[in-house]
Biopython code that builds the backbone (N, CA, C, O; Angstrom):
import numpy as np
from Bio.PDB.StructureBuilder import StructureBuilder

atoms = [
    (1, "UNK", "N", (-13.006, -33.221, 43.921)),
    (1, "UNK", "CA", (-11.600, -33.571, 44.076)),
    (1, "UNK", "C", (-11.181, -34.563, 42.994)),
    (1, "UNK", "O", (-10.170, -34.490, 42.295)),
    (2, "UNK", "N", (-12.155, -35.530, 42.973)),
    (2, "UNK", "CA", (-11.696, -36.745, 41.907)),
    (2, "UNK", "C", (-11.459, -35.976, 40.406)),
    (2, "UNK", "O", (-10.583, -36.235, 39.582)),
    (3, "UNK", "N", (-12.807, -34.678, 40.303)),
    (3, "UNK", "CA", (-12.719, -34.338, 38.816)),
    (3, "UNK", "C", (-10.990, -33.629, 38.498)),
    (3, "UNK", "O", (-10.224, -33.935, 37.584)),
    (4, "UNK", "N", (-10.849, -32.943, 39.255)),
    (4, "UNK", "CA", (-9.275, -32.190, 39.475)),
    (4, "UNK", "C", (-7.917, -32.686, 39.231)),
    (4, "UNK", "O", (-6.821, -32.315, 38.813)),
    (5, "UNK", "N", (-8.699, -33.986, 39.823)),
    (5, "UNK", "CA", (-7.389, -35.350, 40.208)),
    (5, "UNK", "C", (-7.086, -35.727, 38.571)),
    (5, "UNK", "O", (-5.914, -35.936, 38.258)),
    (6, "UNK", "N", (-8.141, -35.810, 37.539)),
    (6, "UNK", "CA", (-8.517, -36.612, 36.565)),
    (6, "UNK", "C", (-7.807, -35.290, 35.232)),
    (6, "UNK", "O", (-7.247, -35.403, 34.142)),
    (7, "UNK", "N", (-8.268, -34.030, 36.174)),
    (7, "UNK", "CA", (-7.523, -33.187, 34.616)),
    (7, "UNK", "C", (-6.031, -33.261, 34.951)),
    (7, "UNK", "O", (-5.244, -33.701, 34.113)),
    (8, "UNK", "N", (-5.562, -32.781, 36.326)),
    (8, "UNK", "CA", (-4.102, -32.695, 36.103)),
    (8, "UNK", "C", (-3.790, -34.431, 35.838)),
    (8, "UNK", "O", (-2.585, -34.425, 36.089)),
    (9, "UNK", "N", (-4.129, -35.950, 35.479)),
    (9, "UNK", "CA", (-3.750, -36.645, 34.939)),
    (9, "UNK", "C", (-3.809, -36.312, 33.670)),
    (9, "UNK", "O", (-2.805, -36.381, 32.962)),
    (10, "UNK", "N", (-5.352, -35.782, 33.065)),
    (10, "UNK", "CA", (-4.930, -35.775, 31.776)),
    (10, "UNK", "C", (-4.001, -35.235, 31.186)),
    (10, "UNK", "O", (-3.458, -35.820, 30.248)),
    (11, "UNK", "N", (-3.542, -33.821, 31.648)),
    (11, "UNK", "CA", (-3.071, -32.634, 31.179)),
    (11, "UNK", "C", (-1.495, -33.425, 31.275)),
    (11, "UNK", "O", (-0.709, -33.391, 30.329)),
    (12, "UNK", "N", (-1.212, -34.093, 32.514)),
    (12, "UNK", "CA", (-0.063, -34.615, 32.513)),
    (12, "UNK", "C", (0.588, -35.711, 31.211)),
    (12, "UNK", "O", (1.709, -35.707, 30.703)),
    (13, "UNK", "N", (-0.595, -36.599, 30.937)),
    (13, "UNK", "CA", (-0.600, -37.381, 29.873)),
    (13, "UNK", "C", (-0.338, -36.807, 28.285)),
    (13, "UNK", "O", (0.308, -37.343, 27.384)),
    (14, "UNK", "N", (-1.206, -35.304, 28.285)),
    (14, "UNK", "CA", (-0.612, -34.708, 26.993)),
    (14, "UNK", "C", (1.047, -34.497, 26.763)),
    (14, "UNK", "O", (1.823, -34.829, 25.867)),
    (15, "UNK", "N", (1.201, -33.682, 28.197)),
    (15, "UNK", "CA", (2.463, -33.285, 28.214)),
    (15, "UNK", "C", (3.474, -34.799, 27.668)),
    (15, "UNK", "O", (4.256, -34.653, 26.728)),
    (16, "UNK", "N", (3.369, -35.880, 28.213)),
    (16, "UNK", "CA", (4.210, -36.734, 28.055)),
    (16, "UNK", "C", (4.084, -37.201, 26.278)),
    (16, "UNK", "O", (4.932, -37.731, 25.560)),
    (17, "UNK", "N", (3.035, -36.870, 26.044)),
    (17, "UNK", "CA", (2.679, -37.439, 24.644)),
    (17, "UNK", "C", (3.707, -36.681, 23.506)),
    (17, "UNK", "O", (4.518, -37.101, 22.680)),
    (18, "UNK", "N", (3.089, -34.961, 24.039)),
    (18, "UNK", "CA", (3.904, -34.310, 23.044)),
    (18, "UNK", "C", (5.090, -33.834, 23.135)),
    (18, "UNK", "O", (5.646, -32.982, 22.441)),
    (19, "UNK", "N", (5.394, -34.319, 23.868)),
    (19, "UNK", "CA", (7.601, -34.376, 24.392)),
    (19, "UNK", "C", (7.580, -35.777, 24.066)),
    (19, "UNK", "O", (8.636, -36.390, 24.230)),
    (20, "UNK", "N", (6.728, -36.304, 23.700)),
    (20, "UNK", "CA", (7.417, -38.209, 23.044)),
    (20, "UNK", "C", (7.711, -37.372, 21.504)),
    (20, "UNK", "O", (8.843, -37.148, 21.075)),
    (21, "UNK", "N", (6.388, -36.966, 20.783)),
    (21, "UNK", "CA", (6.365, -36.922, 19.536)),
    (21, "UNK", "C", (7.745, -35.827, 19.177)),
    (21, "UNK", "O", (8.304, -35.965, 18.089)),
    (22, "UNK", "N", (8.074, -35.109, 19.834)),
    (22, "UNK", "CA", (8.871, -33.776, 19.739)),
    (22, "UNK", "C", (10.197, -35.117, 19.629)),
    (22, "UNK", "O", (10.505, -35.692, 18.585)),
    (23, "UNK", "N", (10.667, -35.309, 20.680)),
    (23, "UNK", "CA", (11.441, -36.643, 20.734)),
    (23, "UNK", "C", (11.564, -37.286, 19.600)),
    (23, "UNK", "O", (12.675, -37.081, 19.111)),
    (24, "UNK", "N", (10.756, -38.125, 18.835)),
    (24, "UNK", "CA", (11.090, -38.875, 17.659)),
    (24, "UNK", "C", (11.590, -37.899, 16.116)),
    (24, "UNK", "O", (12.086, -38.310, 15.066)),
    (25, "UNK", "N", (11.223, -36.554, 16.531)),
    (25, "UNK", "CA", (11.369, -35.804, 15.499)),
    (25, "UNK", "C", (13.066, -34.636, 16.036)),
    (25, "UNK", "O", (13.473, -33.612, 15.487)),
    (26, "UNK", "N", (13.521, -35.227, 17.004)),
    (26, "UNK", "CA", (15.011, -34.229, 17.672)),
    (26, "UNK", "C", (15.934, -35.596, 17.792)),
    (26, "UNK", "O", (15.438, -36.722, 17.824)),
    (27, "UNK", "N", (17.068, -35.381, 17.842)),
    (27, "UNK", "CA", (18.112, -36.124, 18.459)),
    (27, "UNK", "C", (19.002, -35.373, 19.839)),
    (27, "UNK", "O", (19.645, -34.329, 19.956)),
    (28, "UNK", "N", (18.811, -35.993, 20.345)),
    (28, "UNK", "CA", (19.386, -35.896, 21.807)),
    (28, "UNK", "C", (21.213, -35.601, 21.708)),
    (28, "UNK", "O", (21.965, -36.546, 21.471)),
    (29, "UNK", "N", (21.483, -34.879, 21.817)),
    (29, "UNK", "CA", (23.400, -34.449, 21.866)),
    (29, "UNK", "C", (23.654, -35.165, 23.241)),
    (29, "UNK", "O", (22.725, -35.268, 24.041)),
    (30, "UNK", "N", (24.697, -35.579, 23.477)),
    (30, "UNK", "CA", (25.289, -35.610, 25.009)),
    (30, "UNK", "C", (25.747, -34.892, 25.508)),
    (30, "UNK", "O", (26.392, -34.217, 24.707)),
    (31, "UNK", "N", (25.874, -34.442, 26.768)),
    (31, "UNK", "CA", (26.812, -33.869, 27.580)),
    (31, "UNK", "C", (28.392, -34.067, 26.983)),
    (31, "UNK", "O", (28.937, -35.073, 26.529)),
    (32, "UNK", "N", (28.748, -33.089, 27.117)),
    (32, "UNK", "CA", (30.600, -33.486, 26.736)),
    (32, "UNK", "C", (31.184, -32.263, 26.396)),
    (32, "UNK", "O", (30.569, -31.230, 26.129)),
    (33, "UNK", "N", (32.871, -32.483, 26.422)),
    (33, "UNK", "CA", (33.664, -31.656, 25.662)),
    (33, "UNK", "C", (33.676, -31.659, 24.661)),
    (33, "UNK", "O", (33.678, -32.723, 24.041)),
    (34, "UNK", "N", (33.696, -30.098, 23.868)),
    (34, "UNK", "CA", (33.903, -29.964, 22.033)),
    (34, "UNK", "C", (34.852, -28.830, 22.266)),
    (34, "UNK", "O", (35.085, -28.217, 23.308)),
    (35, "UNK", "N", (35.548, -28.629, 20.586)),
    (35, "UNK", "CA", (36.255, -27.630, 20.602)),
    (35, "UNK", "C", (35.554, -26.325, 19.705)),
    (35, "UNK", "O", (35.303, -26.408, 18.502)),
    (36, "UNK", "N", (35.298, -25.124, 20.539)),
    (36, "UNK", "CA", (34.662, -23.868, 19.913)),
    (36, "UNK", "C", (35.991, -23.300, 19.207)),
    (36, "UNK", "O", (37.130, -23.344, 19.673)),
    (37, "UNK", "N", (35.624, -22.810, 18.097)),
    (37, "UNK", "CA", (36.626, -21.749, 17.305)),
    (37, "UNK", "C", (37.802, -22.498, 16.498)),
    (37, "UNK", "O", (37.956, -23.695, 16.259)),
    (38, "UNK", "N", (38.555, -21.406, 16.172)),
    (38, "UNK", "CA", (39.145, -22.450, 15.224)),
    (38, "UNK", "C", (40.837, -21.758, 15.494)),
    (38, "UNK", "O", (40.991, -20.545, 15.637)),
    (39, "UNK", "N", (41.710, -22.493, 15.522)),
    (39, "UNK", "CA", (42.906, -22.215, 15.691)),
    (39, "UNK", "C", (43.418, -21.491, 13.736)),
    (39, "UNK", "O", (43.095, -21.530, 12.549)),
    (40, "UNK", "N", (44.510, -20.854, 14.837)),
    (40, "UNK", "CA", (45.018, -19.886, 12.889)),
    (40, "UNK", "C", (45.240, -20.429, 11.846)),
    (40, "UNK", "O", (44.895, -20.037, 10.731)),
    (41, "UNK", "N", (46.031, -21.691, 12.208)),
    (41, "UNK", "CA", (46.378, -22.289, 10.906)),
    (41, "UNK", "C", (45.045, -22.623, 10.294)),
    (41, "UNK", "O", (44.883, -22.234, 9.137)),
    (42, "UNK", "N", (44.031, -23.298, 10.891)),
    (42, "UNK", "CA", (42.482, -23.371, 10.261)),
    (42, "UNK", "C", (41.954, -22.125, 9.692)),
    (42, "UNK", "O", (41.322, -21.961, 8.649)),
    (43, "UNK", "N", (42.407, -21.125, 10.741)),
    (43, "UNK", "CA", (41.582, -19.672, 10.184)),
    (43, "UNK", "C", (41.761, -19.691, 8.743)),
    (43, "UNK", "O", (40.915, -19.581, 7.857)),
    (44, "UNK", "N", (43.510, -19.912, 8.644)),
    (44, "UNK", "CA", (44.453, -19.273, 7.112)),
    (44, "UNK", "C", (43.729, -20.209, 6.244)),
    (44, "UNK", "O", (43.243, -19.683, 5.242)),
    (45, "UNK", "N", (43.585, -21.168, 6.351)),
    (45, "UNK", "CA", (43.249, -22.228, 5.235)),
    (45, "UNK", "C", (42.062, -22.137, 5.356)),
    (45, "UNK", "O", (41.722, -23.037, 4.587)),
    (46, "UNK", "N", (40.518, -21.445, 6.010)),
    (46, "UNK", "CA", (39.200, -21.485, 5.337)),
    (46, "UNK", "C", (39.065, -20.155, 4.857)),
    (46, "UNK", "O", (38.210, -20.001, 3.985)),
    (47, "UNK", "N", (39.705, -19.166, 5.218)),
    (47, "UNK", "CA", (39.638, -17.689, 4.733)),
    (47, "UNK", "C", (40.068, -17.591, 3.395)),
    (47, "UNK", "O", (39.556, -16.882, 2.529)),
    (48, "UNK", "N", (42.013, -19.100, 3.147)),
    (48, "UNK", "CA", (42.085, -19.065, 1.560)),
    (48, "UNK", "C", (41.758, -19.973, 0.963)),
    (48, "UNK", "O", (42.281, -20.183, -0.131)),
    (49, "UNK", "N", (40.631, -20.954, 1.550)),
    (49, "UNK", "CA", (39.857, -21.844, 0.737)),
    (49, "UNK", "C", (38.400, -20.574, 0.615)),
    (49, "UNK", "O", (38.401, -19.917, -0.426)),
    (50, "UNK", "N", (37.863, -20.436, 1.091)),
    (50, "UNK", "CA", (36.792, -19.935, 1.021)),
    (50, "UNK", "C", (36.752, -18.286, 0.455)),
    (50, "UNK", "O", (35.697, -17.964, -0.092)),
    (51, "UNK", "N", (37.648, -17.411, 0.537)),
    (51, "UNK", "CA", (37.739, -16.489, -0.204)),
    (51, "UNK", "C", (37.260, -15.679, 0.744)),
    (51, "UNK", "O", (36.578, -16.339, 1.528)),
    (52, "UNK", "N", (37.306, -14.586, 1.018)),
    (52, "UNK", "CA", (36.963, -13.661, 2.277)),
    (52, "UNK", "C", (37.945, -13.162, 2.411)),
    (52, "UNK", "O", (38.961, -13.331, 1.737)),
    (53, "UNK", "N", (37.689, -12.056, 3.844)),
    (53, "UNK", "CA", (38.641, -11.193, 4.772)),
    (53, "UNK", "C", (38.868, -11.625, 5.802)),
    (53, "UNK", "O", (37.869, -11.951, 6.443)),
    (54, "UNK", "N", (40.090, -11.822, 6.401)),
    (54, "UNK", "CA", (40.273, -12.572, 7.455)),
    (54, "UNK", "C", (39.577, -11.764, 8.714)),
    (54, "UNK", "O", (39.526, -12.182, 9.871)),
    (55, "UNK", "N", (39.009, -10.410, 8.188)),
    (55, "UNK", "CA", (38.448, -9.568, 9.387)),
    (55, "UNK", "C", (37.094, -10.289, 9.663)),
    (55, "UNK", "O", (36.759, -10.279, 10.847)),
    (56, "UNK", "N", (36.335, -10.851, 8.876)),
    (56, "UNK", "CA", (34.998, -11.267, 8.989)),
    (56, "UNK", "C", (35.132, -13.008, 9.634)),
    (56, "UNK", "O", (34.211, -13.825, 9.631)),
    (57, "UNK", "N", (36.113, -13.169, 9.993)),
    (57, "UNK", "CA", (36.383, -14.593, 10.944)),
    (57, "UNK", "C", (37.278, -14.161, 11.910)),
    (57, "UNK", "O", (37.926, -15.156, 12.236)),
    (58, "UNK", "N", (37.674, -13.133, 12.576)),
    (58, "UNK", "CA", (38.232, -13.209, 13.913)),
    (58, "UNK", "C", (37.607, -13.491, 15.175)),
    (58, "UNK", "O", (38.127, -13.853, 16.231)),
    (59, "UNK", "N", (36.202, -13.228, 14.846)),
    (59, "UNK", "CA", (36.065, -13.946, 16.110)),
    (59, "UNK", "C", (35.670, -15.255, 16.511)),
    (59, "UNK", "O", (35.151, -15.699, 17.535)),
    (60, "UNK", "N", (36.101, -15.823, 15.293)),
    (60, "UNK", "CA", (36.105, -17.644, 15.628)),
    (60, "UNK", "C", (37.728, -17.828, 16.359)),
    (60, "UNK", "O", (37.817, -18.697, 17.227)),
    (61, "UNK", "N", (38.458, -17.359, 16.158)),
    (61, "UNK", "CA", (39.565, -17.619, 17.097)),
    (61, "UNK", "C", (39.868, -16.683, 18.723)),
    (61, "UNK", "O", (39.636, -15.517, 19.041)),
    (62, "UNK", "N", (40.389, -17.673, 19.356)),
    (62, "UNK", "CA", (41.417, -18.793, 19.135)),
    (62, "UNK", "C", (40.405, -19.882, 19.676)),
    (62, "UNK", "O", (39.568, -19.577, 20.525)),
    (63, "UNK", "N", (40.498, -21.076, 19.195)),
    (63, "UNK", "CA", (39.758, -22.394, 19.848)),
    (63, "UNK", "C", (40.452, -23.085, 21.173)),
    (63, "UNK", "O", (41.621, -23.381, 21.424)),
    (64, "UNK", "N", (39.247, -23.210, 21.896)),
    (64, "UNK", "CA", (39.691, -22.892, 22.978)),
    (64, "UNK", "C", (38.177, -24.434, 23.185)),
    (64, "UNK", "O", (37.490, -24.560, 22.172)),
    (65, "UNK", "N", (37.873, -25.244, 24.192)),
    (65, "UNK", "CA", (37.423, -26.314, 24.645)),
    (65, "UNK", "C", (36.322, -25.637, 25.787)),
    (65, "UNK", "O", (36.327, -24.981, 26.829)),
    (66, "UNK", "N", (35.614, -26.125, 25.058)),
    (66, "UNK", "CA", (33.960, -25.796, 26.205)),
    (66, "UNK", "C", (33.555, -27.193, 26.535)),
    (66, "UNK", "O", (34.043, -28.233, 26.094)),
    (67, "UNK", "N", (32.483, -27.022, 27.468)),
    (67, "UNK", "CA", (31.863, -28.337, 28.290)),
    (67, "UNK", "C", (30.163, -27.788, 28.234)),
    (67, "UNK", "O", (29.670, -26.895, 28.922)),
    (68, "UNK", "N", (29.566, -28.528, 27.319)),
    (68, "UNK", "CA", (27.913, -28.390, 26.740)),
    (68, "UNK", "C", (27.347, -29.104, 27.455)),
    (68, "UNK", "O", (27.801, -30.247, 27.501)),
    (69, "UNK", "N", (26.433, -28.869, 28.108)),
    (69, "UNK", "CA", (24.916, -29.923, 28.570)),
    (69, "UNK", "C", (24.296, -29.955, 27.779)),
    (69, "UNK", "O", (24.165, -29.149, 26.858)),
    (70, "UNK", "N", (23.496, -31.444, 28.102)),
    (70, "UNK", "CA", (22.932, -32.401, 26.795)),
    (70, "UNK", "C", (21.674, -31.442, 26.364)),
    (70, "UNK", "O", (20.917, -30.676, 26.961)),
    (71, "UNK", "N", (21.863, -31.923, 24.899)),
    (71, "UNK", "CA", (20.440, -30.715, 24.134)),
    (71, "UNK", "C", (19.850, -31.666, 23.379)),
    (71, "UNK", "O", (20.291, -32.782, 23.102)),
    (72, "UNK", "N", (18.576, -31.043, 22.982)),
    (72, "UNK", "CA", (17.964, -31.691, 21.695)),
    (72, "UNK", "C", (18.827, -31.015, 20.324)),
    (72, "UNK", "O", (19.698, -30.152, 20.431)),
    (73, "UNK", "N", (18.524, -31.415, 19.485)),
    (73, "UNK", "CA", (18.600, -30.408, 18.296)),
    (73, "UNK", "C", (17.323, -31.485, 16.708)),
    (73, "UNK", "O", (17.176, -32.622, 16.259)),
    (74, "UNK", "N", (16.919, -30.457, 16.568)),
    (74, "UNK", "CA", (15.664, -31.295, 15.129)),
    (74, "UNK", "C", (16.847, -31.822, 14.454)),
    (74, "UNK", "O", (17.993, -31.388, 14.337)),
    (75, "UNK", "N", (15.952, -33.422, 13.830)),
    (75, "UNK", "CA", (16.685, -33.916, 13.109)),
    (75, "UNK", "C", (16.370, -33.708, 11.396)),
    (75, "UNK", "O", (16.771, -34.571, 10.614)),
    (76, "UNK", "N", (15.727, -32.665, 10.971)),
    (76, "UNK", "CA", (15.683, -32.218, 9.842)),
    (76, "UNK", "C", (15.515, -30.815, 9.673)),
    (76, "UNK", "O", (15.108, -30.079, 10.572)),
    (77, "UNK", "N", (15.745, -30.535, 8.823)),
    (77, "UNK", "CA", (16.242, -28.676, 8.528)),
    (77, "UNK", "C", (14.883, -27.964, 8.338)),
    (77, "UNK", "O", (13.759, -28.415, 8.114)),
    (78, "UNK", "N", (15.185, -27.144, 8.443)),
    (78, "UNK", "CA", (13.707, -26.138, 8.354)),
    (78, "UNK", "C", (13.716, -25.585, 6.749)),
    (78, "UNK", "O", (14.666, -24.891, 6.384)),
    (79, "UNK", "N", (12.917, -25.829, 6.059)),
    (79, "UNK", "CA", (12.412, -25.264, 4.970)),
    (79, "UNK", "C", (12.388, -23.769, 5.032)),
    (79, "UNK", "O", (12.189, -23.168, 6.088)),
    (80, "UNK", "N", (12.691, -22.904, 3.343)),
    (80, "UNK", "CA", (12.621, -21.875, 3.794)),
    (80, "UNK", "C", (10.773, -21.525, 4.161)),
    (80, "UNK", "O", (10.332, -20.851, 5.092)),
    (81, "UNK", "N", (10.023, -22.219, 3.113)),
    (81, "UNK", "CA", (8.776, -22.067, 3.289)),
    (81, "UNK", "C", (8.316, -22.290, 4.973)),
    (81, "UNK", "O", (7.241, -21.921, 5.446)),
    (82, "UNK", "N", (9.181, -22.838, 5.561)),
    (82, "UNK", "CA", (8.532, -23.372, 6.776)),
    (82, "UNK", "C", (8.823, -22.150, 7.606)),
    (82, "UNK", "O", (8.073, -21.748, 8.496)),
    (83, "UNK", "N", (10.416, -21.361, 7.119)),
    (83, "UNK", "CA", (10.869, -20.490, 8.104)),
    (83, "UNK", "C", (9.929, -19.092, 7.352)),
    (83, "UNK", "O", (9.612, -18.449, 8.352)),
    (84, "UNK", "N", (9.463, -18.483, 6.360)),
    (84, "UNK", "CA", (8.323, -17.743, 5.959)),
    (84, "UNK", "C", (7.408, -17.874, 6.530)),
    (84, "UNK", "O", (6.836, -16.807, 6.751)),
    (85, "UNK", "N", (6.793, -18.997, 7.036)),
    (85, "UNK", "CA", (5.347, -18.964, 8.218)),
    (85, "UNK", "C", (5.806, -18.590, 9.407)),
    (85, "UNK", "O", (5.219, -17.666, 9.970)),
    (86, "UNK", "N", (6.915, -19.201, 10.030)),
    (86, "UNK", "CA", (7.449, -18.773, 11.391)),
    (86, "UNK", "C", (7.655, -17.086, 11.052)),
    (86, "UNK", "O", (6.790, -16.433, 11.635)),
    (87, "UNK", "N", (8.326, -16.487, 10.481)),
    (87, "UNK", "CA", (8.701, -15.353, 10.169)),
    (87, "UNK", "C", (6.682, -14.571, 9.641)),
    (87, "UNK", "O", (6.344, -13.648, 10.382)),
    (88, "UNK", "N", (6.212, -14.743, 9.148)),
    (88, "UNK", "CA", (4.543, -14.529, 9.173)),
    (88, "UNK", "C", (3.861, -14.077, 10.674)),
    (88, "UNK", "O", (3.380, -13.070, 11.193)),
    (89, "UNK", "N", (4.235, -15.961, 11.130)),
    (89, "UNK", "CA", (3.539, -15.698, 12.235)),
    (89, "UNK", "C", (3.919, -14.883, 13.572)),
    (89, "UNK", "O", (3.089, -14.680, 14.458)),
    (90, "UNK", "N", (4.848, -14.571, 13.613)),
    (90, "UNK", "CA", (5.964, -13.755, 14.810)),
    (90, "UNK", "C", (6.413, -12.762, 14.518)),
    (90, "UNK", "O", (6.993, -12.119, 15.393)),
    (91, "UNK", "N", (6.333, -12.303, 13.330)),
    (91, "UNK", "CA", (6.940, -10.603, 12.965)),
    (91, "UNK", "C", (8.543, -10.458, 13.251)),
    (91, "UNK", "O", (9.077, -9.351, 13.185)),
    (92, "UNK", "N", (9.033, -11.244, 13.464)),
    (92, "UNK", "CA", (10.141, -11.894, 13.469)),
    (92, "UNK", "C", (10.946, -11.206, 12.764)),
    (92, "UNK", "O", (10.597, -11.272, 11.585)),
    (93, "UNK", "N", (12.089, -10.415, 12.944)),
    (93, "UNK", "CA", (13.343, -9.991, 11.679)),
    (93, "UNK", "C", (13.963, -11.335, 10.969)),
    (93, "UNK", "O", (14.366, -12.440, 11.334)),
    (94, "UNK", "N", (13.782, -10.486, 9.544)),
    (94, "UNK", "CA", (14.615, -11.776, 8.822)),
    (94, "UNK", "C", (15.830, -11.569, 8.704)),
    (94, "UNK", "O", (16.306, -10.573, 9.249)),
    (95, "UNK", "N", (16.677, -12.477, 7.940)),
    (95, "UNK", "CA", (18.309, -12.020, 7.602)),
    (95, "UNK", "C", (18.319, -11.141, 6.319)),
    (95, "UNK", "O", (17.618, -11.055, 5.311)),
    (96, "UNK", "N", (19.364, -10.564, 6.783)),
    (96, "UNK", "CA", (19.411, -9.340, 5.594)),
    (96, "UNK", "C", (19.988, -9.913, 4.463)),
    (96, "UNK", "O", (20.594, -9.111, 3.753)),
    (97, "UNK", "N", (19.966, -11.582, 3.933)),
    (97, "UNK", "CA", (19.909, -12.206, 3.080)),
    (97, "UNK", "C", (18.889, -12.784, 2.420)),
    (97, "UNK", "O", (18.930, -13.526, 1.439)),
    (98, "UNK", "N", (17.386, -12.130, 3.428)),
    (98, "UNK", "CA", (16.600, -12.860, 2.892)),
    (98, "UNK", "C", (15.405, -11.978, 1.437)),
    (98, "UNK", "O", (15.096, -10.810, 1.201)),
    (99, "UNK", "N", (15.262, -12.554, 1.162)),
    (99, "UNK", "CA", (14.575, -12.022, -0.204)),
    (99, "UNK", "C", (13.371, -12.154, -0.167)),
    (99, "UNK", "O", (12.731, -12.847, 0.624)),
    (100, "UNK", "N", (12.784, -11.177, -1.439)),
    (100, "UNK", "CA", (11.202, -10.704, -1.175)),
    (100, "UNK", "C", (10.225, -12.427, -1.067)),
    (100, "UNK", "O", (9.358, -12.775, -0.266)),
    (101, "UNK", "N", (10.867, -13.195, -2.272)),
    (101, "UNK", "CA", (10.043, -14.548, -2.450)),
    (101, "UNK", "C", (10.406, -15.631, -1.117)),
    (101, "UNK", "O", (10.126, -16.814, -0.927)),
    (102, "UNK", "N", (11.086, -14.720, -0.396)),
    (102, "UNK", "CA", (11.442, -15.750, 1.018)),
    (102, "UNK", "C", (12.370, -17.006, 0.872)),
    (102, "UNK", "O", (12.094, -17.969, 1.587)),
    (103, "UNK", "N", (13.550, -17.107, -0.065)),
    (103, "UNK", "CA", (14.479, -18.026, -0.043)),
    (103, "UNK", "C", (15.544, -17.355, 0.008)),
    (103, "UNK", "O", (16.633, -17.928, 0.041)),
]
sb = StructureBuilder()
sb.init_structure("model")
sb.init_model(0)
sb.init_chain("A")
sb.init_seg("    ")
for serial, (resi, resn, name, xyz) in enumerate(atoms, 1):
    if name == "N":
        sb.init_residue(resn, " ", resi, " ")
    sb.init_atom(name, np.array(xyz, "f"), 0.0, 1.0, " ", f" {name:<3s}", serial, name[0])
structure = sb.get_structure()
């Protein structure tokens, strides 16, 4: 019983370790209201700042107010080299932007 007692402590102790380390390497979002999408007058002005078809941004409108529960998100970007091993190791589809040398 004691030995049993002693792994689910340990096992518990990893867990806390590597959700600390995951932690120092994410930032925590809050709970809250944001605004999804983008109203027209925004549409008109990134479609004629940015050059495009206004068909390939309709479905960012109309912006409209969502309510998110709190997330992590990493606080540094993924390399493409980093996203080539993930994509290696998982067989993973890439974007049909991505190229033979993987950038």
């Amino acid at each position: 019983m004691f030995k049993n007692g002693f792994i689910l402590l340990f096992c518990g102790l990893l867990l806390i370790l590597s959700a600390k380390a995951e932690a120092e390497d994410m930032a925590l979002i809050p709970a809250g209201e944001c605004t999804m999408g983008l109203s027209e007058a925004k549409l008109k002005e990134v479609v004629g700042t940015l050059g495009g078809m206004k068909k390939y941004h309709d479905s960012a409108t109309p912006a409209h107010k969502v309510n998110l529960d709190a997330f992590y998100i990493d606080k540094y970007e993924v390399t493409n080299e980093e996203y080539k091993k993930f994509v290696d190791a998982t067989g993973a589809a890439v974007p049909l932007h991505w190229e033979e040398e993987g950038g």
